[in-house]
Chimera marker file (.cmm) of the C-alpha trace (Angstrom):
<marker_set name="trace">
<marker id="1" x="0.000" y="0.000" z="0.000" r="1" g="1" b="0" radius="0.5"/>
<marker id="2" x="3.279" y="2.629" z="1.022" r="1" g="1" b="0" radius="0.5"/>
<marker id="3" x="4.525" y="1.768" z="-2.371" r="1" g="1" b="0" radius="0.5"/>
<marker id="4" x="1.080" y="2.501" z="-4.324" r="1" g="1" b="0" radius="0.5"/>
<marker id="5" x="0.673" y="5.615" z="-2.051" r="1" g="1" b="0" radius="0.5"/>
<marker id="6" x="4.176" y="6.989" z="-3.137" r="1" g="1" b="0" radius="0.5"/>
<marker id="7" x="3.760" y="6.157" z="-6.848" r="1" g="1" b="0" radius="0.5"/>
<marker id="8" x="0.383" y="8.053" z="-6.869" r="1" g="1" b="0" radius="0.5"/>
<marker id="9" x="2.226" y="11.287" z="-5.245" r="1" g="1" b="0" radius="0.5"/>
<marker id="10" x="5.125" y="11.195" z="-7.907" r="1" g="1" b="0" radius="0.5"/>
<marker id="11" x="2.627" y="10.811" z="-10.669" r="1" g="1" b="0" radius="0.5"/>
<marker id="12" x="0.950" y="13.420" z="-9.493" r="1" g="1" b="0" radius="0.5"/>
<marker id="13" x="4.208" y="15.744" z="-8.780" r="1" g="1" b="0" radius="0.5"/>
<marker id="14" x="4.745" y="14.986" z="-12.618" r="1" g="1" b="0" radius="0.5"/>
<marker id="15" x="1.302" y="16.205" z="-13.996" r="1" g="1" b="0" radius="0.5"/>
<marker id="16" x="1.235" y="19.334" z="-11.644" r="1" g="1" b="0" radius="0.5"/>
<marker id="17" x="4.972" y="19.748" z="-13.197" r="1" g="1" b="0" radius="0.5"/>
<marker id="18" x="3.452" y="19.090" z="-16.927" r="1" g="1" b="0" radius="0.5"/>
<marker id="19" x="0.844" y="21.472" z="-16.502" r="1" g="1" b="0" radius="0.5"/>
<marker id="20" x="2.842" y="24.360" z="-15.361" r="1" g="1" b="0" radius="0.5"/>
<marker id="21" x="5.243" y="23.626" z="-18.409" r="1" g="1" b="0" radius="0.5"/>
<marker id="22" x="2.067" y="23.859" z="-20.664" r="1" g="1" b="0" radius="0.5"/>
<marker id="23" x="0.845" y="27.180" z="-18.935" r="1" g="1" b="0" radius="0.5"/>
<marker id="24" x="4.475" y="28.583" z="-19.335" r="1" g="1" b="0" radius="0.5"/>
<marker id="25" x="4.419" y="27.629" z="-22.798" r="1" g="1" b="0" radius="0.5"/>
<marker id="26" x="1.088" y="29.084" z="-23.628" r="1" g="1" b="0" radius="0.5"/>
<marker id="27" x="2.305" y="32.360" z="-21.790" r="1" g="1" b="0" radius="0.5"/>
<marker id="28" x="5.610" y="32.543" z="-24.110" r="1" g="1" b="0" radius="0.5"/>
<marker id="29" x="3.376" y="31.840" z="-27.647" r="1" g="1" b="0" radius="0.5"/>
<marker id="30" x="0.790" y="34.733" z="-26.469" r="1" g="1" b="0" radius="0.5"/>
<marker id="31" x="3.650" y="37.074" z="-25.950" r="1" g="1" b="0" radius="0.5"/>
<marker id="32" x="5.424" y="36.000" z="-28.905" r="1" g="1" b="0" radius="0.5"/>
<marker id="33" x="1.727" y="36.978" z="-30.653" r="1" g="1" b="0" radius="0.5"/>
<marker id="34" x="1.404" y="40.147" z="-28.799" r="1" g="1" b="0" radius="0.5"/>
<marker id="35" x="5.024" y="41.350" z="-29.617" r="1" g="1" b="0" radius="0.5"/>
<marker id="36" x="4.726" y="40.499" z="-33.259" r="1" g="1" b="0" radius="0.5"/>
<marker id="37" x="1.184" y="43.142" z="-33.039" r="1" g="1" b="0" radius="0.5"/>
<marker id="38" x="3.334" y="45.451" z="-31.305" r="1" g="1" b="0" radius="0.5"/>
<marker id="39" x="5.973" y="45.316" z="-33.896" r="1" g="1" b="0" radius="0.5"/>
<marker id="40" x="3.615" y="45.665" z="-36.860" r="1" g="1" b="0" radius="0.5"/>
<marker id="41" x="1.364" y="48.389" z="-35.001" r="1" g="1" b="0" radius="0.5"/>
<marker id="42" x="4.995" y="50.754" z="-35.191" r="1" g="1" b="0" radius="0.5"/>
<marker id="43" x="5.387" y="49.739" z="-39.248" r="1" g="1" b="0" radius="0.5"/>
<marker id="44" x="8.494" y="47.574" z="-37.727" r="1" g="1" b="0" radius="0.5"/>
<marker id="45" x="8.786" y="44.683" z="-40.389" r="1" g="1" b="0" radius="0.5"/>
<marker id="46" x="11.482" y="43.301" z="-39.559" r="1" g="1" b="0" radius="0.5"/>
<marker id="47" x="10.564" y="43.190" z="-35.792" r="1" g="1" b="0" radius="0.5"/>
<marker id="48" x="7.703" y="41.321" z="-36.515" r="1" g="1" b="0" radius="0.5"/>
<marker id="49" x="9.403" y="38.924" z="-38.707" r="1" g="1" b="0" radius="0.5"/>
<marker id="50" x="11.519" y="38.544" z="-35.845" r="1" g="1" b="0" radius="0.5"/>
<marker id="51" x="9.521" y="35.455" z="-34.426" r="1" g="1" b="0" radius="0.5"/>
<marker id="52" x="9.613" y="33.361" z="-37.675" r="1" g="1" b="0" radius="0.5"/>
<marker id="53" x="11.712" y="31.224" z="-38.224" r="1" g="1" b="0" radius="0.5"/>
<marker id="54" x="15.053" y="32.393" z="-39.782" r="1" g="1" b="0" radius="0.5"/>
<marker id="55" x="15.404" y="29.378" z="-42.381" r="1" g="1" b="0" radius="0.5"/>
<marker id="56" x="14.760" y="28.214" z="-45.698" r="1" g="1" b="0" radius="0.5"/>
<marker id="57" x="12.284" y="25.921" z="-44.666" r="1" g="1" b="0" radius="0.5"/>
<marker id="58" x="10.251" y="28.486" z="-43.375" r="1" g="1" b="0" radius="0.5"/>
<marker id="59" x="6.601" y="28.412" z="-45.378" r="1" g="1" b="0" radius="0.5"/>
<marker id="60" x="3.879" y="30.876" z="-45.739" r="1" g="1" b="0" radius="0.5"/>
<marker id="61" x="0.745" y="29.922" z="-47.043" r="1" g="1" b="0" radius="0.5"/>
<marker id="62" x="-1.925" y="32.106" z="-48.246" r="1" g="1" b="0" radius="0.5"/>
<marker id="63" x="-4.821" y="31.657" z="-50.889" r="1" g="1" b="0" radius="0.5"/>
<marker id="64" x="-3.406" y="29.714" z="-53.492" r="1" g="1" b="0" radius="0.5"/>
<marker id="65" x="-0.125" y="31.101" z="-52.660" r="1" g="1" b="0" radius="0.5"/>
<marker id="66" x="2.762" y="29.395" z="-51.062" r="1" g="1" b="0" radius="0.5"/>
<marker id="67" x="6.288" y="31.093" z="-49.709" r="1" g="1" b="0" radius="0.5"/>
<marker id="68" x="9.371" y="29.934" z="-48.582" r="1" g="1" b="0" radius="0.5"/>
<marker id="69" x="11.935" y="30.561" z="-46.837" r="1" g="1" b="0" radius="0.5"/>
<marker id="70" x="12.313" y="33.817" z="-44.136" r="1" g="1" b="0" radius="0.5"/>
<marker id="71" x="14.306" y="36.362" z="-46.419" r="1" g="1" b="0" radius="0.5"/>
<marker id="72" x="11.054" y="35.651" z="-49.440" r="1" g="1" b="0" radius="0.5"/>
<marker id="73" x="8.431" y="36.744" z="-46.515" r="1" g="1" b="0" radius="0.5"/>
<marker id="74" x="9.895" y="39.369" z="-45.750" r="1" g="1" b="0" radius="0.5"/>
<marker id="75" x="9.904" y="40.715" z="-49.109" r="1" g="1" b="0" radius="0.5"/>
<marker id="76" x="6.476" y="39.774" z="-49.478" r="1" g="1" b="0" radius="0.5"/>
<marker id="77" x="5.538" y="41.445" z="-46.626" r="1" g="1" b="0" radius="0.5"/>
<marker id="78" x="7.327" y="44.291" z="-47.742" r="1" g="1" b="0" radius="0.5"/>
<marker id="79" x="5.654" y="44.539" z="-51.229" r="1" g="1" b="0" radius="0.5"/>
<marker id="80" x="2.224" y="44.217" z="-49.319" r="1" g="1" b="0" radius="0.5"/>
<marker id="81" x="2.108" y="46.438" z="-46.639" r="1" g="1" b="0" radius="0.5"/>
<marker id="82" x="5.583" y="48.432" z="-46.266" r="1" g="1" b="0" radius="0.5"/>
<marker id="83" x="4.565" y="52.540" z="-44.821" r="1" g="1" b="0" radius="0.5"/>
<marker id="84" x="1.223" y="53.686" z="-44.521" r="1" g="1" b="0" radius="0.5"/>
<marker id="85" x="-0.186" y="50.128" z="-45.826" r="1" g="1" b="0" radius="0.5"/>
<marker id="86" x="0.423" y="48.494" z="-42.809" r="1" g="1" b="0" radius="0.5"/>
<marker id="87" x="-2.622" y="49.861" z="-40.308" r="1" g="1" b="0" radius="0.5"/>
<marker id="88" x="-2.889" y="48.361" z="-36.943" r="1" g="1" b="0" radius="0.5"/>
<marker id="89" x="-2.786" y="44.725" z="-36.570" r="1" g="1" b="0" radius="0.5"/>
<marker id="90" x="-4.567" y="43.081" z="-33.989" r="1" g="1" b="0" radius="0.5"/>
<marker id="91" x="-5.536" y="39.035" z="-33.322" r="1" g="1" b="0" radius="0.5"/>
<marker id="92" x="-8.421" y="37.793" z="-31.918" r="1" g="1" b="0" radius="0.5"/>
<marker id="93" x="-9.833" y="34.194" z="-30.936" r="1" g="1" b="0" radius="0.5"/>
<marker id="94" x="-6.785" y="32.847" z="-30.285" r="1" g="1" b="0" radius="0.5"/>
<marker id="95" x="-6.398" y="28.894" z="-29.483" r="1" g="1" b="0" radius="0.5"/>
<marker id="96" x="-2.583" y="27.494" z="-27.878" r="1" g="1" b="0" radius="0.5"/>
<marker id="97" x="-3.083" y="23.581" z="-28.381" r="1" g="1" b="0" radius="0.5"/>
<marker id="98" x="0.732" y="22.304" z="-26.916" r="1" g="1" b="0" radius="0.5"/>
<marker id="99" x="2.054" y="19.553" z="-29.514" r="1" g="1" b="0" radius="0.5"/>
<marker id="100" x="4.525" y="18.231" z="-27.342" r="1" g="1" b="0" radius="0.5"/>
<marker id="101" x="7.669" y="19.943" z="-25.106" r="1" g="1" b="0" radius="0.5"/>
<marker id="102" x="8.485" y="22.037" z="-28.378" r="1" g="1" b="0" radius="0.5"/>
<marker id="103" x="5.719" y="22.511" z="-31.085" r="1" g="1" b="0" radius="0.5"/>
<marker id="104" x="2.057" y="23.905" z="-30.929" r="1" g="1" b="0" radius="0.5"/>
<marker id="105" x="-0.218" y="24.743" z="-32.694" r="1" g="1" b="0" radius="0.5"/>
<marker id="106" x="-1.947" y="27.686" z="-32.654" r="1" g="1" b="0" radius="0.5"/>
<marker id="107" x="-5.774" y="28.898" z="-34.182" r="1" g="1" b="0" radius="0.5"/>
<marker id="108" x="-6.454" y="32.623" z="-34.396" r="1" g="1" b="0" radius="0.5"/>
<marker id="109" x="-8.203" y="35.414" z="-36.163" r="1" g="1" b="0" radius="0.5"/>
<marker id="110" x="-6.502" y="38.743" z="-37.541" r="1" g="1" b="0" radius="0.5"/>
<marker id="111" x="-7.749" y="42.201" z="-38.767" r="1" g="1" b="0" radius="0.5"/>
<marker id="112" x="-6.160" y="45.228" z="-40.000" r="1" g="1" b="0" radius="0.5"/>
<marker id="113" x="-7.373" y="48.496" z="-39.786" r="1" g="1" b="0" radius="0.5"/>
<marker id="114" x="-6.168" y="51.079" z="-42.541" r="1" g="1" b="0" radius="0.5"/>
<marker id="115" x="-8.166" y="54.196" z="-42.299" r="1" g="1" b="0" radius="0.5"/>
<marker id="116" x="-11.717" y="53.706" z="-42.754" r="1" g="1" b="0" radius="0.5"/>
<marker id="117" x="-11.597" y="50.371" z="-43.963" r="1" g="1" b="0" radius="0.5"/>
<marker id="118" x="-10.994" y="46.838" z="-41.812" r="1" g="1" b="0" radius="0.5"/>
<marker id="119" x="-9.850" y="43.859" z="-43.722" r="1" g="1" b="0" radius="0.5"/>
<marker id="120" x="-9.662" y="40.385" z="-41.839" r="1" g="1" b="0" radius="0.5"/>
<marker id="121" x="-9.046" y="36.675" z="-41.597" r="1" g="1" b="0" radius="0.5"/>
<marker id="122" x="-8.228" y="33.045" z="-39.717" r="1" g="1" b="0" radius="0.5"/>
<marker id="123" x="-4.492" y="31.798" z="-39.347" r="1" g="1" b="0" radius="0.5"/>
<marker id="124" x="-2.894" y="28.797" z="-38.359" r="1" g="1" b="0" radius="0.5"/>
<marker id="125" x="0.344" y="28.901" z="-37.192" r="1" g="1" b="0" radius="0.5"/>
<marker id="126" x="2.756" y="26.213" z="-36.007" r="1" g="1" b="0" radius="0.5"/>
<marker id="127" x="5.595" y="26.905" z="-33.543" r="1" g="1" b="0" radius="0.5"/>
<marker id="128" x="8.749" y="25.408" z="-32.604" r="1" g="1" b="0" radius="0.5"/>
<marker id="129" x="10.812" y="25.723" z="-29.750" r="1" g="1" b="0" radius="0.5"/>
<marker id="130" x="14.225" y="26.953" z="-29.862" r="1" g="1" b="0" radius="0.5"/>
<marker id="131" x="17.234" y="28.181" z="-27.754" r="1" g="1" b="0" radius="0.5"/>
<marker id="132" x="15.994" y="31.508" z="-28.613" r="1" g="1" b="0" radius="0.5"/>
<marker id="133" x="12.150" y="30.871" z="-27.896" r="1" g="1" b="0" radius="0.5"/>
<marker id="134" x="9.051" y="29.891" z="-29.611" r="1" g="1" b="0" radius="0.5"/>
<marker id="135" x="9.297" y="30.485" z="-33.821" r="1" g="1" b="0" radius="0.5"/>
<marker id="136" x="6.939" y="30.359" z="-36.326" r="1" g="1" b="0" radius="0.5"/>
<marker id="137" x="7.734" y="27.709" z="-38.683" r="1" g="1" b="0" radius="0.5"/>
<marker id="138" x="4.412" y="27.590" z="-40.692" r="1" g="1" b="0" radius="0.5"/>
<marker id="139" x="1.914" y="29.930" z="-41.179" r="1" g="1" b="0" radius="0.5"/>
<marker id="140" x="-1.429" y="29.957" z="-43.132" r="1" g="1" b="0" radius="0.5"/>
<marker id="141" x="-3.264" y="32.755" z="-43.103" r="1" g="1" b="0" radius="0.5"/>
<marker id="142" x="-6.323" y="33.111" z="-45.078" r="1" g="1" b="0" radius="0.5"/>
<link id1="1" id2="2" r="1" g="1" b="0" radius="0.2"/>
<link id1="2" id2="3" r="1" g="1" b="0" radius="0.2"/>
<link id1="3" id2="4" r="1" g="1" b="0" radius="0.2"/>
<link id1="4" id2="5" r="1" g="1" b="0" radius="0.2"/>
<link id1="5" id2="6" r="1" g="1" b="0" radius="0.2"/>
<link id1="6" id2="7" r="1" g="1" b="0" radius="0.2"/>
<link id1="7" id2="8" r="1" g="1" b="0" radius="0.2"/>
<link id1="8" id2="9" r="1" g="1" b="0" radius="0.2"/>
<link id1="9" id2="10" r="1" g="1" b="0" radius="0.2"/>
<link id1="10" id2="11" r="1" g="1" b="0" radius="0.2"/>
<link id1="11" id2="12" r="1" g="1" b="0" radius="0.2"/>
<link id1="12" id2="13" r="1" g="1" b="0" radius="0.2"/>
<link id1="13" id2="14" r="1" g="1" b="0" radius="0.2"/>
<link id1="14" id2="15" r="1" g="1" b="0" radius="0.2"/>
<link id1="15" id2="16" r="1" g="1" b="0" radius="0.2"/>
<link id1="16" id2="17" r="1" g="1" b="0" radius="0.2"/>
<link id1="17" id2="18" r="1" g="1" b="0" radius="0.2"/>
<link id1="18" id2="19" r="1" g="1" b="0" radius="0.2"/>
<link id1="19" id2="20" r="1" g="1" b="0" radius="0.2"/>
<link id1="20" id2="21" r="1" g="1" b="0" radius="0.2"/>
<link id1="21" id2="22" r="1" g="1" b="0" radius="0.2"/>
<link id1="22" id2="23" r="1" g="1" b="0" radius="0.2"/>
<link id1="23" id2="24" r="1" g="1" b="0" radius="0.2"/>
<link id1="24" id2="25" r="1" g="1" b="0" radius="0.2"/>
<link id1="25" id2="26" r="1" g="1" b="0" radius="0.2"/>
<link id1="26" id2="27" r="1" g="1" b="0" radius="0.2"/>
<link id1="27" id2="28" r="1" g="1" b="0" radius="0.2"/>
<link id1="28" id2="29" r="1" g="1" b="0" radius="0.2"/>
<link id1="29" id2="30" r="1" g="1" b="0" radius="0.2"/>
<link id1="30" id2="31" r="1" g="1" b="0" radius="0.2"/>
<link id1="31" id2="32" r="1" g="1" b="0" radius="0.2"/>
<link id1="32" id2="33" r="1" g="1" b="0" radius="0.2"/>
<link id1="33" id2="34" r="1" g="1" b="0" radius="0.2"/>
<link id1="34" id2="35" r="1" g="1" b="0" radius="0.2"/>
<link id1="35" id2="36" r="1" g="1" b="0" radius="0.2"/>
<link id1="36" id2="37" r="1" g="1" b="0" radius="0.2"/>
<link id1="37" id2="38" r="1" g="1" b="0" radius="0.2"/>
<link id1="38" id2="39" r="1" g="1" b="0" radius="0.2"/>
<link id1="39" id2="40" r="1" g="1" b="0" radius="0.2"/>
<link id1="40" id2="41" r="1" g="1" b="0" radius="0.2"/>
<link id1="41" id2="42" r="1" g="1" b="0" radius="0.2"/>
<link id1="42" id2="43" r="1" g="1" b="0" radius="0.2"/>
<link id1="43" id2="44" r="1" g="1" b="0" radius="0.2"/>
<link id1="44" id2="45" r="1" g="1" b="0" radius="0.2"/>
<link id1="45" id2="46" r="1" g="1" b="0" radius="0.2"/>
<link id1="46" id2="47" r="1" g="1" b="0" radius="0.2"/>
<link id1="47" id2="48" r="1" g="1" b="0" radius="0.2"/>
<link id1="48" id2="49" r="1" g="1" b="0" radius="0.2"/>
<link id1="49" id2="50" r="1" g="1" b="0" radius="0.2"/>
<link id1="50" id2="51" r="1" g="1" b="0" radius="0.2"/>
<link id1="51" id2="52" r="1" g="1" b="0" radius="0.2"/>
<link id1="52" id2="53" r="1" g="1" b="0" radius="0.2"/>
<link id1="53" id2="54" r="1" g="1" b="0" radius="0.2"/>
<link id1="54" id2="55" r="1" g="1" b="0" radius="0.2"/>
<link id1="55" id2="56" r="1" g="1" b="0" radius="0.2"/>
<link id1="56" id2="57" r="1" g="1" b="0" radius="0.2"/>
<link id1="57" id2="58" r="1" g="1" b="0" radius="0.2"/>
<link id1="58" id2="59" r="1" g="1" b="0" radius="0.2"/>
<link id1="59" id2="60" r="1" g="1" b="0" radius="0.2"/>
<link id1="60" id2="61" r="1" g="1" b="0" radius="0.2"/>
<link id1="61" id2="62" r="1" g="1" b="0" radius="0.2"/>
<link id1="62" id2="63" r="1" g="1" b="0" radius="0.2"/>
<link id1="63" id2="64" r="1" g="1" b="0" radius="0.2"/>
<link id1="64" id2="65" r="1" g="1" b="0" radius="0.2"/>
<link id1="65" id2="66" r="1" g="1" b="0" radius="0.2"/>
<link id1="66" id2="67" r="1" g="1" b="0" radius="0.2"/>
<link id1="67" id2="68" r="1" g="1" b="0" radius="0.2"/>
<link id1="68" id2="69" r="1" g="1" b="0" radius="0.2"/>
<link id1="69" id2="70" r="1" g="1" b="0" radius="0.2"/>
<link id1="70" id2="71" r="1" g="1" b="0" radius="0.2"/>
<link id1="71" id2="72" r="1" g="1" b="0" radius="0.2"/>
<link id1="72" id2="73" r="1" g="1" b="0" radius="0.2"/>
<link id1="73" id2="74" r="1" g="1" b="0" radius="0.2"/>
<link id1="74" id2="75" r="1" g="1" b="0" radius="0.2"/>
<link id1="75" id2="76" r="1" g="1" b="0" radius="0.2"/>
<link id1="76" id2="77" r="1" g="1" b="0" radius="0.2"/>
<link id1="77" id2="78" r="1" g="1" b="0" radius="0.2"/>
<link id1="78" id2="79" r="1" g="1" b="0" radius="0.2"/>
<link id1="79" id2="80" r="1" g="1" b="0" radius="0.2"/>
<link id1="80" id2="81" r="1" g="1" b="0" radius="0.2"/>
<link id1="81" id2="82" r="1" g="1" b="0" radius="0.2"/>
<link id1="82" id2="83" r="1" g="1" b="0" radius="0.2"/>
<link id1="83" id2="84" r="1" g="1" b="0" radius="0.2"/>
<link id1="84" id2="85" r="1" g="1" b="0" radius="0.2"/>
<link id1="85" id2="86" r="1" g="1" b="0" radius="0.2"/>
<link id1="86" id2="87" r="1" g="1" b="0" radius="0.2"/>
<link id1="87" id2="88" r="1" g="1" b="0" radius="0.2"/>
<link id1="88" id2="89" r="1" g="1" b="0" radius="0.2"/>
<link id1="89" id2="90" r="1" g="1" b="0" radius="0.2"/>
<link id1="90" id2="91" r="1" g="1" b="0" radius="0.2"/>
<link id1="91" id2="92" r="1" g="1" b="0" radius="0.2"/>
<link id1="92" id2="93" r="1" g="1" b="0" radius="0.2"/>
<link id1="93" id2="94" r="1" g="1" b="0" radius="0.2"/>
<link id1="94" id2="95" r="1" g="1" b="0" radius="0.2"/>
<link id1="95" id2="96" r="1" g="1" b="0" radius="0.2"/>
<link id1="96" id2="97" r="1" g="1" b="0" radius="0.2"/>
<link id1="97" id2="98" r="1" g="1" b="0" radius="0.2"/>
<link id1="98" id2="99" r="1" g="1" b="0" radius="0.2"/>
<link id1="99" id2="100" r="1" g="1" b="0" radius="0.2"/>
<link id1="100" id2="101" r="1" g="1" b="0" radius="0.2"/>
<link id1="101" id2="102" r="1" g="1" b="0" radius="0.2"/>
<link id1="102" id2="103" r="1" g="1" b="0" radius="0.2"/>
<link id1="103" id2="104" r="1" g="1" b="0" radius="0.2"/>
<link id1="104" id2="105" r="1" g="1" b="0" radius="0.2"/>
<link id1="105" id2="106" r="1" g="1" b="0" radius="0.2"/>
<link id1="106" id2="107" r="1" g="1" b="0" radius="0.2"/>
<link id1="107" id2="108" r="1" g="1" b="0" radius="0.2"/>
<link id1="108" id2="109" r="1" g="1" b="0" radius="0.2"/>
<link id1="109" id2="110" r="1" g="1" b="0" radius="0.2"/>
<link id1="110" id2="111" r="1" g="1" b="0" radius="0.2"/>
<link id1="111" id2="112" r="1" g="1" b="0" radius="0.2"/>
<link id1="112" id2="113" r="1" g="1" b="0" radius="0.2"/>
<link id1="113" id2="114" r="1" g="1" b="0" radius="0.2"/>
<link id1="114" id2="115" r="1" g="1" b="0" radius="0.2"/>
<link id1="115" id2="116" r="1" g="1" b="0" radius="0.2"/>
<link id1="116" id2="117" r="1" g="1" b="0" radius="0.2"/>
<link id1="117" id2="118" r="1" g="1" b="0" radius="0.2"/>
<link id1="118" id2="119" r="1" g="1" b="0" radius="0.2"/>
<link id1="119" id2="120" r="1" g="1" b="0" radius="0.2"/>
<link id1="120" id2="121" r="1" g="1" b="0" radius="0.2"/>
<link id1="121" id2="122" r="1" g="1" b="0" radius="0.2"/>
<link id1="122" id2="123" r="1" g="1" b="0" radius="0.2"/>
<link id1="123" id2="124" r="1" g="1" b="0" radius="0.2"/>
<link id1="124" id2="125" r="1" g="1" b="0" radius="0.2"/>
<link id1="125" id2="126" r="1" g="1" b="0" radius="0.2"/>
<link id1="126" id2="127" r="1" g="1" b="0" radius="0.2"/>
<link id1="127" id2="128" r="1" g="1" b="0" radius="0.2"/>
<link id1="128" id2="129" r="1" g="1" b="0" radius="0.2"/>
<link id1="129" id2="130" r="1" g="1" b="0" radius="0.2"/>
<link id1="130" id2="131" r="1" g="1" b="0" radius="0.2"/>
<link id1="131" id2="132" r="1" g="1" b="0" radius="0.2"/>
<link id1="132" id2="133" r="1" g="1" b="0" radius="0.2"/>
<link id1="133" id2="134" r="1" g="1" b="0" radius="0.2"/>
<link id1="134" id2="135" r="1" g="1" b="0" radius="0.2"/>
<link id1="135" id2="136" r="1" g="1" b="0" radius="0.2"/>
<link id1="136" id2="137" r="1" g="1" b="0" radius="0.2"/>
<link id1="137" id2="138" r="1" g="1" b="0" radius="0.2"/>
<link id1="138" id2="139" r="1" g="1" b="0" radius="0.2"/>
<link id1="139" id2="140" r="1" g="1" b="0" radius="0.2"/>
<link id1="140" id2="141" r="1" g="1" b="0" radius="0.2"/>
<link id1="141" id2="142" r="1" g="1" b="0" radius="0.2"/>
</marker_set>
C-alpha cells in the first residue's frame, strides 16, 4: 500500500509539473503573438518577422499562394504592406493547443485596420521551440 501511495504522489508531482510547463508555454506563444502586433502596429517589419523562423524551410501559405523561406516573406511582406499600408494589426480568438515539449499549434483570427476600412481573416500557425524561444515555422493565413 506505502509503495502505491508513493507512486500516486510522484505521478501526481509529474502532472502538476506538466501542466505548469504547458501554462508557461502558452504564456511565451501569447507574448510572442502580442510582440509580433506590437511590432507591426509601429510599421516595424522586420521586428515582426523577428519570431519566424530564420530558415529556408520556413513556409507561408496564403490563398493559393505558397512562400518559402524567411528572407522571401519578408519581401512579401514588404511589397504588401511596407509605410502607410500596414494599419494596426490586432488578433483575436486565439487557441494554444501544446504539440509536445516544443511545437504547438496555434488557431487565431486577424484584422487590420487602414483608415476607414478593416480587412480580416483566420491563421494557423505552427511553432517550434528553440534556444531563442518559440518560432513560427508555418503559417497559413487566409
Amino acid at each position: 500500500m506505502k509503495k502505491f501511495l508513493l507512486a500516486m504522489m510522484v505521478l501526481g508531482l509529474f502532472s502538476l509539473a506538466g501542466a505548469g510547463l504547458g501554462q508557461d508555454s502558452q504564456g511565451e506563444i501569447l507574448r510572442v503573438l502580442q510582440l509580433q502586433k506590437e511590432a507591426w502596429n509601429r510599421g516595424d517589419l522586420e521586428g515582426y518577422m523577428a519570431y519566424y523562423w530564420k530558415s529556408a524551410e520556413l513556409t507561408f501559405q496564403s490563398g493559393a499562394n505558397r512562400v518559402r523561406g524567411w528572407d522571401t516573406l519578408l519581401e512579401r511582406y514588404k511589397k504588401s504592406y511596407s509605410g502607410e499600408k500596414m494599419g494596426q494589426l490586432d488578433f483575436g480568438d486565439l487557441q494554444v493547443n501544446l504539440l509536445g515539449r516544443d511545437y504547438a499549434l496555434v488557431l487565431g483570427r486577424w484584422s487590420v485596420t487602414l483608415r476607414d476600412e478593416k480587412k480580416g481573416g483566420v491563421f494557423t500557425l505552427i511553432l517550434k521551440k528553440f534556444p531563442e524561444g518559440w518560432r513560427i515555422i508555418h503559417d497559413h493565413t487566409s
